[in-house]
Backbone as JSON Lines, residues from 0, in Angstrom:
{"i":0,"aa":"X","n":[11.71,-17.55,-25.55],"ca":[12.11,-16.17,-25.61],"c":[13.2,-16.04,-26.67]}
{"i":1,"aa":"X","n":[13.13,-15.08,-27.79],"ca":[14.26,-14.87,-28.41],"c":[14.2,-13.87,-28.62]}
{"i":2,"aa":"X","n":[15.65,-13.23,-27.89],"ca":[16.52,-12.32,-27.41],"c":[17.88,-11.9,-28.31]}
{"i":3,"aa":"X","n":[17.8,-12.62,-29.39],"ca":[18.7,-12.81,-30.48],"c":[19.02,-10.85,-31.12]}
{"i":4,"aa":"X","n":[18.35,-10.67,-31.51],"ca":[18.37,-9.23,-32.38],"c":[18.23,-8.07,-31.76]}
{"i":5,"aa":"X","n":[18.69,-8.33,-29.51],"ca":[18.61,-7.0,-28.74],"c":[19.73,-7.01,-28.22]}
{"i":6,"aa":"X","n":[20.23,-5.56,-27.95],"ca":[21.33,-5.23,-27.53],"c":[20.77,-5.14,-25.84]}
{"i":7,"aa":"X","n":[21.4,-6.71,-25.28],"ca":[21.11,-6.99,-23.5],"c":[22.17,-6.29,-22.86]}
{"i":8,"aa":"X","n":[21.59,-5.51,-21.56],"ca":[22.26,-5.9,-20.45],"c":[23.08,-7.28,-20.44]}
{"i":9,"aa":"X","n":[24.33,-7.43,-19.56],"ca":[25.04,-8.42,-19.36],"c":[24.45,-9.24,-18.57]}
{"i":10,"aa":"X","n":[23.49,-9.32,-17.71],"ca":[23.29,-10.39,-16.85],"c":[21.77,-10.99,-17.72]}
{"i":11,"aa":"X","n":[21.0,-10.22,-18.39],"ca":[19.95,-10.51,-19.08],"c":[20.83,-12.03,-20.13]}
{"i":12,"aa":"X","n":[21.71,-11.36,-20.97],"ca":[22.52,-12.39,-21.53],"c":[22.64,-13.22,-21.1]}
{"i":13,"aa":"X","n":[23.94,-13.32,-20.06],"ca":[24.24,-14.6,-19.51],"c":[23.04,-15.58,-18.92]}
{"i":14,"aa":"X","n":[22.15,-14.9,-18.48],"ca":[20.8,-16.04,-18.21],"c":[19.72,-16.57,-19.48]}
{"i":15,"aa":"X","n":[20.21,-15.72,-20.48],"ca":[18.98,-16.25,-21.76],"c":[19.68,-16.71,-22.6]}
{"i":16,"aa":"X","n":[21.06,-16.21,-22.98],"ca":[21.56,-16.2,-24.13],"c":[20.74,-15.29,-25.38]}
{"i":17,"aa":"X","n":[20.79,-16.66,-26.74],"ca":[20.38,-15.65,-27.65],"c":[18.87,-16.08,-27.97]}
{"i":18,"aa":"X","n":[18.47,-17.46,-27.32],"ca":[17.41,-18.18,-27.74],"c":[17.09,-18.85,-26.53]}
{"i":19,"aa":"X","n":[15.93,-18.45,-25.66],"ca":[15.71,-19.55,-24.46],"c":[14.29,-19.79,-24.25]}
{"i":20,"aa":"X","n":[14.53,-21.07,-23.34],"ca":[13.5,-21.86,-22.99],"c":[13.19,-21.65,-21.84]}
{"i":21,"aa":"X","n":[11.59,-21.21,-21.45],"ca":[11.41,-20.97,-19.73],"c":[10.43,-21.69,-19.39]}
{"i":22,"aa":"X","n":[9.94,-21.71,-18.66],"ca":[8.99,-22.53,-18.07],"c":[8.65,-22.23,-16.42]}
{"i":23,"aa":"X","n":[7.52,-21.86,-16.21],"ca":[7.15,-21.45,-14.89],"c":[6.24,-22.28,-14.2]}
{"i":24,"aa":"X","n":[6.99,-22.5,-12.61],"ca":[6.7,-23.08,-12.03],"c":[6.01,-22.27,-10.72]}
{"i":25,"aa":"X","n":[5.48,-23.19,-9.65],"ca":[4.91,-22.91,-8.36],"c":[5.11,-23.28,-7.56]}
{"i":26,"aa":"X","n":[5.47,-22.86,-6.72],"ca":[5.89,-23.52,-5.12],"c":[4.94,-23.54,-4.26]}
{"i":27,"aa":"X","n":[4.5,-23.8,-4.19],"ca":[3.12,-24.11,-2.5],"c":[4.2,-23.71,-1.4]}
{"i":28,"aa":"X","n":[3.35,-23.25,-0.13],"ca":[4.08,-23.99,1.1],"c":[3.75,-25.31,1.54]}
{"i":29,"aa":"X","n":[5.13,-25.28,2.27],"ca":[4.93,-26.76,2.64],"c":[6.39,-27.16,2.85]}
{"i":30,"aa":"X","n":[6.7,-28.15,2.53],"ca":[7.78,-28.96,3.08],"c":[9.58,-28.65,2.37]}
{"i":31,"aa":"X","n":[9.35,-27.34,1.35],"ca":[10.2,-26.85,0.51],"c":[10.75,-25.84,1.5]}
{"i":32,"aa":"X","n":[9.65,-25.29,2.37],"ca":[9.66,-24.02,2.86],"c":[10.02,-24.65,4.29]}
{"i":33,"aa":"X","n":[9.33,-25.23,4.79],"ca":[10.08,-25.68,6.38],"c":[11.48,-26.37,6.44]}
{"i":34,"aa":"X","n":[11.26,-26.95,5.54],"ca":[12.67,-27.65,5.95],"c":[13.91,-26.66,5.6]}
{"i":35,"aa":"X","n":[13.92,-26.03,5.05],"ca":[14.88,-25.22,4.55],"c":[15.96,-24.77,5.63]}
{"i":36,"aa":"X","n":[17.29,-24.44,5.95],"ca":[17.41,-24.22,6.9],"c":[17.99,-23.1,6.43]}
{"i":37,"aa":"X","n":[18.19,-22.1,5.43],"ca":[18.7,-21.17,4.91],"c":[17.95,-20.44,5.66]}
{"i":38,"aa":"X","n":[18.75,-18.93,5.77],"ca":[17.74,-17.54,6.32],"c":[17.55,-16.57,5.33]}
{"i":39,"aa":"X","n":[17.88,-17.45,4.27],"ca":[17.77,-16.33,2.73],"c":[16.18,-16.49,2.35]}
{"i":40,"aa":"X","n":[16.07,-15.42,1.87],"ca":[14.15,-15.25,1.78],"c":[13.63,-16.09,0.51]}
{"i":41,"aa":"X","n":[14.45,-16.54,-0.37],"ca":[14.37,-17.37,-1.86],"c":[14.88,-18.32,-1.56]}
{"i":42,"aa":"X","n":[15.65,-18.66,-0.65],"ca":[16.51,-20.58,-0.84],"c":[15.29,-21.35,-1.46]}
{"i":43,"aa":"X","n":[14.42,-21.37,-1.27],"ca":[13.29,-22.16,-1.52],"c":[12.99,-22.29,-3.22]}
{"i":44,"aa":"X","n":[12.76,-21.13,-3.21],"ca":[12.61,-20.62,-4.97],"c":[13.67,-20.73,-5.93]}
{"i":45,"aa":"X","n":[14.56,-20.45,-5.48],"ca":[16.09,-20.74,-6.03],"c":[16.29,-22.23,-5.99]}
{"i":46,"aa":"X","n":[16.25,-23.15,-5.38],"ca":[16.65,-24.56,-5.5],"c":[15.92,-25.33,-6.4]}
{"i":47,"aa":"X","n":[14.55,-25.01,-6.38],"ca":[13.57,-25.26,-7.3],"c":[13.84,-24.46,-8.62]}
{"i":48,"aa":"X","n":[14.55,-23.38,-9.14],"ca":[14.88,-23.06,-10.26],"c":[15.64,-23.94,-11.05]}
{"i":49,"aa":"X","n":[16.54,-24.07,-9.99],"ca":[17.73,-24.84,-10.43],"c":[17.19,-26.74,-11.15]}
{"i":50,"aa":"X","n":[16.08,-26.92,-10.17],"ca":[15.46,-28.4,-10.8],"c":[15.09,-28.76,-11.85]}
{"i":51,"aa":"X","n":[15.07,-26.82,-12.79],"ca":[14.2,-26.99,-13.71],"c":[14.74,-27.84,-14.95]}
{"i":52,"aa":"X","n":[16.14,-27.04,-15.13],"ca":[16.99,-27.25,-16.37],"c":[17.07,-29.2,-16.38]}
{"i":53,"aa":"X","n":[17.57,-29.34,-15.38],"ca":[17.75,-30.97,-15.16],"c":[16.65,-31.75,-15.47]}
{"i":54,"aa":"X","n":[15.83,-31.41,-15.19],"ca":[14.28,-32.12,-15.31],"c":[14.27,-32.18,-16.64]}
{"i":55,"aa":"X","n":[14.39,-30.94,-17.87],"ca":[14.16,-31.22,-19.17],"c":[14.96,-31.95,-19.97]}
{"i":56,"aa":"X","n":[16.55,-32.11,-19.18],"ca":[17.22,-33.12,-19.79],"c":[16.96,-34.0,-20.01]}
{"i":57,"aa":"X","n":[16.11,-34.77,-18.42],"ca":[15.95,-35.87,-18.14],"c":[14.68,-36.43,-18.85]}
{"i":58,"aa":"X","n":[13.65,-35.68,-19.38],"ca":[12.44,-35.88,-20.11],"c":[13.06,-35.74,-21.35]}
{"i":59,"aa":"X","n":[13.93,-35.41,-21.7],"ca":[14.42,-35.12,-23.06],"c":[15.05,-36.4,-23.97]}
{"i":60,"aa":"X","n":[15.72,-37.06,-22.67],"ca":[16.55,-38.38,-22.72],"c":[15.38,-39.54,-22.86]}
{"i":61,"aa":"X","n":[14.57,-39.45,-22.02],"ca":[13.44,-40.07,-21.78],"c":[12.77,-40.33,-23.18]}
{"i":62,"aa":"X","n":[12.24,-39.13,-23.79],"ca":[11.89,-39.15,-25.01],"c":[12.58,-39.44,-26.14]}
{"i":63,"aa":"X","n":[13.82,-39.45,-26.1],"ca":[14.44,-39.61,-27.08],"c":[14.89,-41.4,-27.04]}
{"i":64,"aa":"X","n":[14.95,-42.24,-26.05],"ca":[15.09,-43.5,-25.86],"c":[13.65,-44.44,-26.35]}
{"i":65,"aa":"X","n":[12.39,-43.64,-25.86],"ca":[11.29,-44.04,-26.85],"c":[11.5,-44.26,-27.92]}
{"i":66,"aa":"X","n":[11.89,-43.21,-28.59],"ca":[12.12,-42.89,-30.1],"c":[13.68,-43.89,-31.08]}
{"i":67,"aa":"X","n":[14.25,-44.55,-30.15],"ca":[14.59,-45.62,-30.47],"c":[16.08,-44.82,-30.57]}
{"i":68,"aa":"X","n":[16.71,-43.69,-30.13],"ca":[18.11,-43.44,-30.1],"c":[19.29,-44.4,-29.26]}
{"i":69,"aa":"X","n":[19.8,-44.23,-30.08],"ca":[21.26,-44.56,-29.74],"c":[21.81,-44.38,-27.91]}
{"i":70,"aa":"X","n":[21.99,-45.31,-27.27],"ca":[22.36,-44.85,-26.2],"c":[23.91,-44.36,-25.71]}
{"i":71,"aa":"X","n":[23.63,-43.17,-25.19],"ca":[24.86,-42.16,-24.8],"c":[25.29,-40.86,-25.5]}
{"i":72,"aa":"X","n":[24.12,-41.48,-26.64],"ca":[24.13,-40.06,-28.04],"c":[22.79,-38.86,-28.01]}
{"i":73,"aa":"X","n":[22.99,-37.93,-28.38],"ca":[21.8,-37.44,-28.54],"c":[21.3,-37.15,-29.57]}
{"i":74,"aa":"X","n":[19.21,-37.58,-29.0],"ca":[18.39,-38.01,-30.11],"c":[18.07,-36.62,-30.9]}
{"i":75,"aa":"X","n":[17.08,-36.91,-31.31],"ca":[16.52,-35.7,-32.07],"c":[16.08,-34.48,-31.01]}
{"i":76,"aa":"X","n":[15.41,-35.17,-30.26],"ca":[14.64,-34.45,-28.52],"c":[15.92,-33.68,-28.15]}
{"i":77,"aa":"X","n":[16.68,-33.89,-27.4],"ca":[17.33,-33.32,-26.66],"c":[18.66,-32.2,-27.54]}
{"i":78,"aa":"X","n":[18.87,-33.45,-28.74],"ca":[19.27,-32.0,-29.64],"c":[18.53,-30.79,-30.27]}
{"i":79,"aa":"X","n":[17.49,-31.15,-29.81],"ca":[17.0,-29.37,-30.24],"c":[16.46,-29.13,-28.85]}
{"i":80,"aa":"X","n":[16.69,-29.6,-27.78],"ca":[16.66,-28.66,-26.57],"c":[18.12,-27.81,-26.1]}
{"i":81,"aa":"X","n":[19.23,-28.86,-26.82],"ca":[20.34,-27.66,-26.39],"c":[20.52,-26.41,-27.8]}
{"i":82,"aa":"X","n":[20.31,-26.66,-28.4],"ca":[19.78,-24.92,-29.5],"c":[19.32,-23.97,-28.62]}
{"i":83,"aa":"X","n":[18.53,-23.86,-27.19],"ca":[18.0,-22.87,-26.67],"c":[19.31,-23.02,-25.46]}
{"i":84,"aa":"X","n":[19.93,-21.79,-25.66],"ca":[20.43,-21.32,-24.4],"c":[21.72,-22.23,-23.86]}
{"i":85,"aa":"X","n":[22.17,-22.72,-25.08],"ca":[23.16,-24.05,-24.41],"c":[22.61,-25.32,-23.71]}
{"i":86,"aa":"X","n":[21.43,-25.53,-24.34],"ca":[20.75,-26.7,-23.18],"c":[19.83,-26.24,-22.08]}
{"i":87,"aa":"X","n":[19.99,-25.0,-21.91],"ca":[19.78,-24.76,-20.42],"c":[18.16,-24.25,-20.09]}
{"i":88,"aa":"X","n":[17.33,-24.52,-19.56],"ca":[15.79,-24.41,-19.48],"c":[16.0,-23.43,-18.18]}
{"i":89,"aa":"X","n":[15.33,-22.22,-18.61],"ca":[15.29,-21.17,-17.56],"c":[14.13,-21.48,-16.6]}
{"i":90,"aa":"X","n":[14.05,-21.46,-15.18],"ca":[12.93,-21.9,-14.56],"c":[12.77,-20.9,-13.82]}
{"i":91,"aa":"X","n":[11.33,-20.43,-14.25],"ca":[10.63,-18.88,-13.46],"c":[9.96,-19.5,-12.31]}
{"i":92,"aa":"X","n":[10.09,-19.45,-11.21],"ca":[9.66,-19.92,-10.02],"c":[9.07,-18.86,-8.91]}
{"i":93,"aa":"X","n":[7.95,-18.98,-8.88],"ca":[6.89,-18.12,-8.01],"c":[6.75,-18.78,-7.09]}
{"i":94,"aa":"X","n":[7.24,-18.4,-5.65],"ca":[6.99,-18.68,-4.35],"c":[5.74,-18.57,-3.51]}
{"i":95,"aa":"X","n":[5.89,-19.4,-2.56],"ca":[4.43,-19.36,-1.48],"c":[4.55,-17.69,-1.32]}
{"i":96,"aa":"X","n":[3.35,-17.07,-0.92],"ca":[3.52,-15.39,-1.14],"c":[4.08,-14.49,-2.26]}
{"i":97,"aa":"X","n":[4.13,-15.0,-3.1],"ca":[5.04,-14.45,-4.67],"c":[6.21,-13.84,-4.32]}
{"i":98,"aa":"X","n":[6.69,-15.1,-3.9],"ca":[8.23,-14.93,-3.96],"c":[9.07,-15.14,-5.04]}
{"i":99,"aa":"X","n":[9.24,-14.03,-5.92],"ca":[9.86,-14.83,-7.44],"c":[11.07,-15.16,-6.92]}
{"i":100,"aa":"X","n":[11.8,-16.12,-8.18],"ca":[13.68,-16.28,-8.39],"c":[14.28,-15.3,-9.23]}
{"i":101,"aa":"X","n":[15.18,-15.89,-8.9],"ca":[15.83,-14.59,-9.65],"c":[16.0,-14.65,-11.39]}
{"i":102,"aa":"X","n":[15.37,-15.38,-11.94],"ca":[15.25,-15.55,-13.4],"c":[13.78,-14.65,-13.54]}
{"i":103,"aa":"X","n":[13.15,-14.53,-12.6],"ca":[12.24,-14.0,-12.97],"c":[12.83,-11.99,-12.96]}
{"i":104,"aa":"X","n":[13.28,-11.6,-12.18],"ca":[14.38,-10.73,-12.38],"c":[14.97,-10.24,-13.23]}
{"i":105,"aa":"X","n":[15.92,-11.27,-13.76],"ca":[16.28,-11.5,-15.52],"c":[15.05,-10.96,-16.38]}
{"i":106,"aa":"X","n":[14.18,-11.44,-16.22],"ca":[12.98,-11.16,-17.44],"c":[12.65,-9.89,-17.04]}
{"i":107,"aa":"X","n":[12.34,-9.35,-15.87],"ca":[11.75,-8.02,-15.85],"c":[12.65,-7.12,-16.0]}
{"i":108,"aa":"X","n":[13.93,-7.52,-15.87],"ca":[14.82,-6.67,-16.64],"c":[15.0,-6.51,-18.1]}
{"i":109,"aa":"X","n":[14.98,-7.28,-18.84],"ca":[14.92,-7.4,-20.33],"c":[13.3,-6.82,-20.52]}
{"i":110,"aa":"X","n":[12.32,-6.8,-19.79],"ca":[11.34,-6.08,-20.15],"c":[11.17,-4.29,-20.07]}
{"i":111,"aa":"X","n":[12.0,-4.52,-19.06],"ca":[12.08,-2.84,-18.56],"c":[13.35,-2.2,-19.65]}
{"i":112,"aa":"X","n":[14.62,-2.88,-20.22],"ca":[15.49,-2.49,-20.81],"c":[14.49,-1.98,-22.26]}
{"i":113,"aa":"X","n":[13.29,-3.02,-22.9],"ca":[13.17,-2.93,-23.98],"c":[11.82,-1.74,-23.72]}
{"i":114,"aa":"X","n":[11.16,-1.84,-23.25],"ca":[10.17,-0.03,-23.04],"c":[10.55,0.47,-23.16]}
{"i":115,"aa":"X","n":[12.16,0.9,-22.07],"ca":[13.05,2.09,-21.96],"c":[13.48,2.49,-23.04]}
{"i":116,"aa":"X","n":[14.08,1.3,-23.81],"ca":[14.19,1.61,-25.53],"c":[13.32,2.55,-26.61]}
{"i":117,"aa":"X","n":[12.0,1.58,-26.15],"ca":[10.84,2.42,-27.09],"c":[10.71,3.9,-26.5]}
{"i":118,"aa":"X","n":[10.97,4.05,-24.92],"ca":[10.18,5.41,-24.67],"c":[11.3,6.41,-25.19]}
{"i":119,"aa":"X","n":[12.72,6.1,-25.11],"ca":[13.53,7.19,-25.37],"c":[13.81,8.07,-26.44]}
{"i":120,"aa":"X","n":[13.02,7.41,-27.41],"ca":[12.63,8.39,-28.71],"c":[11.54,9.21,-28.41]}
{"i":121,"aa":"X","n":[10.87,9.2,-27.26],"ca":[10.13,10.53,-27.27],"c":[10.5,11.79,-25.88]}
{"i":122,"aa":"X","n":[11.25,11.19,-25.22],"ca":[11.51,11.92,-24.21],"c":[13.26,12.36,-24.06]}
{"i":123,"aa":"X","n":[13.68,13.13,-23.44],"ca":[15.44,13.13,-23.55],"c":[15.75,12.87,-22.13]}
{"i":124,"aa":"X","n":[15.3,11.77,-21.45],"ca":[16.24,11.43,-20.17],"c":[17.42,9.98,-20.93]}
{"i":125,"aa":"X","n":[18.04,9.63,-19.25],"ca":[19.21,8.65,-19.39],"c":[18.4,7.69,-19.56]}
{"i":126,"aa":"X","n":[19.18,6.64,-20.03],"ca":[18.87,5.17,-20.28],"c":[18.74,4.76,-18.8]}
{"i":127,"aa":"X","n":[19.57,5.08,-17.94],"ca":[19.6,4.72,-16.72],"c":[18.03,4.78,-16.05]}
{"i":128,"aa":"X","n":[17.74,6.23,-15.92],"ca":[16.83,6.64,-15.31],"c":[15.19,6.46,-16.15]}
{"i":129,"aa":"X","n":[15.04,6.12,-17.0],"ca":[14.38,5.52,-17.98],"c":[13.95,4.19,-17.76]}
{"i":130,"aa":"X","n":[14.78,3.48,-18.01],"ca":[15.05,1.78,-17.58],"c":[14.41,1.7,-15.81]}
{"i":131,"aa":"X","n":[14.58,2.76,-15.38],"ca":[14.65,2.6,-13.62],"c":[12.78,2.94,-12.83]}
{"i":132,"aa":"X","n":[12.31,3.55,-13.87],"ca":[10.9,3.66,-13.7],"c":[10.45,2.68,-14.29]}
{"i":133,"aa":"X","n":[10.84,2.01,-15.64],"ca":[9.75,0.96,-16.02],"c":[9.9,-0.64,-15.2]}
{"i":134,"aa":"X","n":[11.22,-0.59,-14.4],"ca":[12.09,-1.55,-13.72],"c":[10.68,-1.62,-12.39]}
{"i":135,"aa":"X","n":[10.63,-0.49,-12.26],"ca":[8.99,-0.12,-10.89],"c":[8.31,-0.72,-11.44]}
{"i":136,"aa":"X","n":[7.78,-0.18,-12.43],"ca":[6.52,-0.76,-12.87],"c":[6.51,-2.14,-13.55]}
{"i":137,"aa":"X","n":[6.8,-2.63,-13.94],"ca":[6.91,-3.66,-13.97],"c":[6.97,-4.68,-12.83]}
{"i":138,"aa":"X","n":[8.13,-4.69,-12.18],"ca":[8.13,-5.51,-10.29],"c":[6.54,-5.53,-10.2]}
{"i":139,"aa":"X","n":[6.18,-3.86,-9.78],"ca":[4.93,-3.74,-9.06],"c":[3.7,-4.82,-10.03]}
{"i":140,"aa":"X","n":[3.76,-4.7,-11.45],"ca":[2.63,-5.23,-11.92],"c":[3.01,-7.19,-11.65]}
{"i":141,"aa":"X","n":[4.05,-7.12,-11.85],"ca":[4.39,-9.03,-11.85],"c":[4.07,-9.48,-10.37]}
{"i":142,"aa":"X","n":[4.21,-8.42,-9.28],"ca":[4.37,-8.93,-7.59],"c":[2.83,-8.88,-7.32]}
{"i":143,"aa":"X","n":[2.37,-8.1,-8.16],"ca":[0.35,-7.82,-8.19],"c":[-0.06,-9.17,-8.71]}
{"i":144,"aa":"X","n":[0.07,-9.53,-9.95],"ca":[-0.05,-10.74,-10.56],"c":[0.26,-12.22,-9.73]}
{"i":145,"aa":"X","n":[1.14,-11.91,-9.0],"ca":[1.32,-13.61,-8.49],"c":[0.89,-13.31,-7.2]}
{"i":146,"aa":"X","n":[0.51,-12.27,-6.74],"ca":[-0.27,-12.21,-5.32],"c":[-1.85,-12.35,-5.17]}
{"i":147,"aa":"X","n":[-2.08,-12.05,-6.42],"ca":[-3.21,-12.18,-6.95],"c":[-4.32,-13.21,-7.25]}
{"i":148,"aa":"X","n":[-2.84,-14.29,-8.0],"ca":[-2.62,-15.74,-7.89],"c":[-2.81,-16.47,-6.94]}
{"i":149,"aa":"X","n":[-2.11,-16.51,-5.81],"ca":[-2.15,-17.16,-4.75],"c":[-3.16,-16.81,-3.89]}
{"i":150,"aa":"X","n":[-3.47,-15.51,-4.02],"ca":[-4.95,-15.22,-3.15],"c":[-5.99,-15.73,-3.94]}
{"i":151,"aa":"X","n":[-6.28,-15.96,-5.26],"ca":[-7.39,-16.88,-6.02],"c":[-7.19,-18.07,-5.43]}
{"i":152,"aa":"X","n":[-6.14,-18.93,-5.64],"ca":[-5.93,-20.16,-5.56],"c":[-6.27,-20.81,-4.01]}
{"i":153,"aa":"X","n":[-5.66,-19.42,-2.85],"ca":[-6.21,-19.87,-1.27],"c":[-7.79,-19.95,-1.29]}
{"i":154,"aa":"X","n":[-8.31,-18.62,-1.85],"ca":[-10.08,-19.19,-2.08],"c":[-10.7,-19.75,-2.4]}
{"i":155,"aa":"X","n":[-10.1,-20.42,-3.69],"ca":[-10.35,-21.59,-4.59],"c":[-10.71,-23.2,-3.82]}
{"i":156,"aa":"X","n":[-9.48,-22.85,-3.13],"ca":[-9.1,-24.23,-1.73],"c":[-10.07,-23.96,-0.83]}
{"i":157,"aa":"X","n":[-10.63,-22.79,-0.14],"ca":[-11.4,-22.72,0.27],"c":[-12.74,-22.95,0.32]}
{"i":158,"aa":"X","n":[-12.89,-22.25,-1.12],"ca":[-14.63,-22.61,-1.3],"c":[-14.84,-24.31,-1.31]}
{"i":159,"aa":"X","n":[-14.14,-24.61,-1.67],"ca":[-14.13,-26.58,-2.23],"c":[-13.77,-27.14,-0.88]}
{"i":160,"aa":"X","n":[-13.11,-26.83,0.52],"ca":[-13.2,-27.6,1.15],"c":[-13.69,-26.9,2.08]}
{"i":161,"aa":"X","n":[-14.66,-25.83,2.43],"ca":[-15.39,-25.39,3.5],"c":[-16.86,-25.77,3.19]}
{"i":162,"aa":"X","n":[-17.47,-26.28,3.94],"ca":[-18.77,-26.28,3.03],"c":[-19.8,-25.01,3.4]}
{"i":163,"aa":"X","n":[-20.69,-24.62,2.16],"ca":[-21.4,-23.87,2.63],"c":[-22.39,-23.92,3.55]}
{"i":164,"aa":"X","n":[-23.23,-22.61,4.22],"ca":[-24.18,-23.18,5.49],"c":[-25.44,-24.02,5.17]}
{"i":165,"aa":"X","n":[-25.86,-22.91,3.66],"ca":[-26.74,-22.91,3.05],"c":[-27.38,-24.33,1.93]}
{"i":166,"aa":"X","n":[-26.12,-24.9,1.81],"ca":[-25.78,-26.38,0.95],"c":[-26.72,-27.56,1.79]}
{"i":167,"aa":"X","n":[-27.33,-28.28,0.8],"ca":[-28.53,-29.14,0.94],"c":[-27.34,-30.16,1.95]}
{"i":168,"aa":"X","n":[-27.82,-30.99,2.81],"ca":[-26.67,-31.85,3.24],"c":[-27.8,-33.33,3.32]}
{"i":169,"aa":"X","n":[-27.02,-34.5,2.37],"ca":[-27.81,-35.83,3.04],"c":[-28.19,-36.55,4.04]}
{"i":170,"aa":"X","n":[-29.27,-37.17,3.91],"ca":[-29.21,-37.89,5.59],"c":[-28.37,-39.03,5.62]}
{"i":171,"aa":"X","n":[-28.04,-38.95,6.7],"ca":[-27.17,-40.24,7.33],"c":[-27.37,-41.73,6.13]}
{"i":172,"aa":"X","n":[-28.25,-42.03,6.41],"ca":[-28.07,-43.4,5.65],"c":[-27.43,-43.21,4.1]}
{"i":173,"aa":"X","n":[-27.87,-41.54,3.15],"ca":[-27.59,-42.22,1.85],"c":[-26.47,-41.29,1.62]}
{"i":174,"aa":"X","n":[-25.73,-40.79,2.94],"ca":[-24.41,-39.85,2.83],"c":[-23.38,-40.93,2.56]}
{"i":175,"aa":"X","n":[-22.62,-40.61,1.38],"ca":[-21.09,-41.27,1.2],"c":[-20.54,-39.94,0.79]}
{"i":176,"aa":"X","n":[-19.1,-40.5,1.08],"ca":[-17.6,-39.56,0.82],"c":[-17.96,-39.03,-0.56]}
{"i":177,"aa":"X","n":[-18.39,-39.68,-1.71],"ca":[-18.15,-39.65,-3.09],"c":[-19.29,-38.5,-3.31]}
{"i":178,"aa":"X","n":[-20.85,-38.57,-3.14],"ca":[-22.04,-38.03,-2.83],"c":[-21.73,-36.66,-2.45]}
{"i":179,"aa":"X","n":[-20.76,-36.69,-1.5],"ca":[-20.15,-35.3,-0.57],"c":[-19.13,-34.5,-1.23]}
{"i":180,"aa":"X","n":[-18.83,-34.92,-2.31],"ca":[-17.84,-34.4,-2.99],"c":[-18.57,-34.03,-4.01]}
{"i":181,"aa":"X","n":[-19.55,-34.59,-4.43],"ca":[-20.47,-34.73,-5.86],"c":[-20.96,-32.94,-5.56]}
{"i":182,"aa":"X","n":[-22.38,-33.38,-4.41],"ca":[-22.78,-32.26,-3.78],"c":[-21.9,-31.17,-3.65]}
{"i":183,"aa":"X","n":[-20.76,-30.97,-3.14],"ca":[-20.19,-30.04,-3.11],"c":[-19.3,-29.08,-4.39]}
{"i":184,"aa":"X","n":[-19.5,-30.17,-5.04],"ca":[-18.83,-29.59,-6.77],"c":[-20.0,-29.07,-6.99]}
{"i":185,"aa":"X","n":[-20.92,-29.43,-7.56],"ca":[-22.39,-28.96,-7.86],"c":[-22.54,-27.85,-7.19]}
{"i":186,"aa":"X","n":[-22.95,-27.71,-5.9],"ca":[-23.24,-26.23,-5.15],"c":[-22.2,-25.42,-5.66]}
{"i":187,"aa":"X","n":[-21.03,-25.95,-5.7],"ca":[-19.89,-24.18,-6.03],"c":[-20.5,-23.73,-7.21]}
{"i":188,"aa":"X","n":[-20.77,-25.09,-8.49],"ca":[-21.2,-24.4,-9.52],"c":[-22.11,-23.95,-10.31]}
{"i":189,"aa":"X","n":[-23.16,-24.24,-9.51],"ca":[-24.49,-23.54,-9.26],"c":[-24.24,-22.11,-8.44]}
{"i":190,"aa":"X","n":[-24.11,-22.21,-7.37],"ca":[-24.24,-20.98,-6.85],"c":[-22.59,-20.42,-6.35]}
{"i":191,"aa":"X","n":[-21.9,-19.91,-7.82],"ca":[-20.63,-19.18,-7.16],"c":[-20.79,-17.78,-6.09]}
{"i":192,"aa":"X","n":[-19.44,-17.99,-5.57],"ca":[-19.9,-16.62,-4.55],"c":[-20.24,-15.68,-4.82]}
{"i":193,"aa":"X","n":[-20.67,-14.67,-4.09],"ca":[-21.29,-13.41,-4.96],"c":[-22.82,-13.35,-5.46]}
{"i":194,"aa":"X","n":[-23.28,-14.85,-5.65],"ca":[-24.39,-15.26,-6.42],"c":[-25.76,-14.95,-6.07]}
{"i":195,"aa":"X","n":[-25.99,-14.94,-4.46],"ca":[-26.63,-14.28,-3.68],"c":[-28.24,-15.08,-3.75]}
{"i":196,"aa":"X","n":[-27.77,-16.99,-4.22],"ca":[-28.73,-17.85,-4.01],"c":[-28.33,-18.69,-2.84]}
């Protein structure tokens, strides 16, 4: 993202700077989400944001020790990962149920600030109230998008491990695990749903 040549909101700033690096991640449920003992509706999504930045250090270092650097210095890798943002790797994190973080926030704010921009040369409301409808629309289209997501991805899991009624099944003697998996890749992609074979 470069954010360099717009006049930000203050919190858009402080999370991008002038040049940043994002990278979006996914949370499943599962063991992020139970164990948690927070009653905050993101602890989950939020802790996992936070993994992100560290992780690219650590691949950064990684790569740069391949590359035959100096140890305790930084290589070529990791010096041009801190050029974006002070180092810092923004991590967009979509929760079990599209639960975004709050970087994702950040962005739909810098998206809604910059429409509001374009629309106000044709209309005479506030920046405020401007910014505050496309701030809607936007949420609504990103919370559509990753719900959207996760409802593909539950069916996805579905079709592949339910089997169909209709699906040829082997007999006993020349059924293996591998065969059953074979068969079952094949049928999804022969006959996707809807297909009405």
């Amino acid at each position: 993202l470069d954010t360099a040549p717009n006049d930000l909101p203050e919190n858009v700033a402080n999370a991008l700077g002038g040049r940043a690096l994002a990278d979006l991640k996914t949370l499943s449920p599962g063991v992020a989400h139970s164990e948690s003992t927070s009653t905050a509706l993101s602890h989950s999504v939020e802790k996992r944001q936070k993994q992100v930045s560290p992780a690219y250090h650590a691949a950064a270092r990684s790569l740069d020790a391949e590359l035959d650097s100096q140890p305790g210095s930084s290589g070529p890798v990791e010096s041009e990962f801190r050029t974006y943002n002070s180092g810092k790797a923004v991590g967009l994190v979509a929760g079990a149920y599209a639960a975004p973080s709050s970087a994702f926030h950040v962005i739909i704010d810098l998206i809604a600030c910059q429409l509001a921009d374009g629309h106000l040369q044709f209309i005479d409301i506030g920046h405020g109230k401007c910014k505050s409808i496309f701030l809607q629309q936007v949420r609504r289209s990103l919370e559509l998008a990753l719900h959207r997501g996760w409802a593909r991805l539950m069916l996805d899991h579905c079709l592949t491990l339910v089997q169909h009624p209709n699906q040829t099944r082997p007999t006993a003697a020349e059924a293996t695990e591998e065969d059953d998996e074979e068969a079952r890749a094949s049928y999804h992609h022969t006959y996707p749903p809807g297909y009405g074979g």
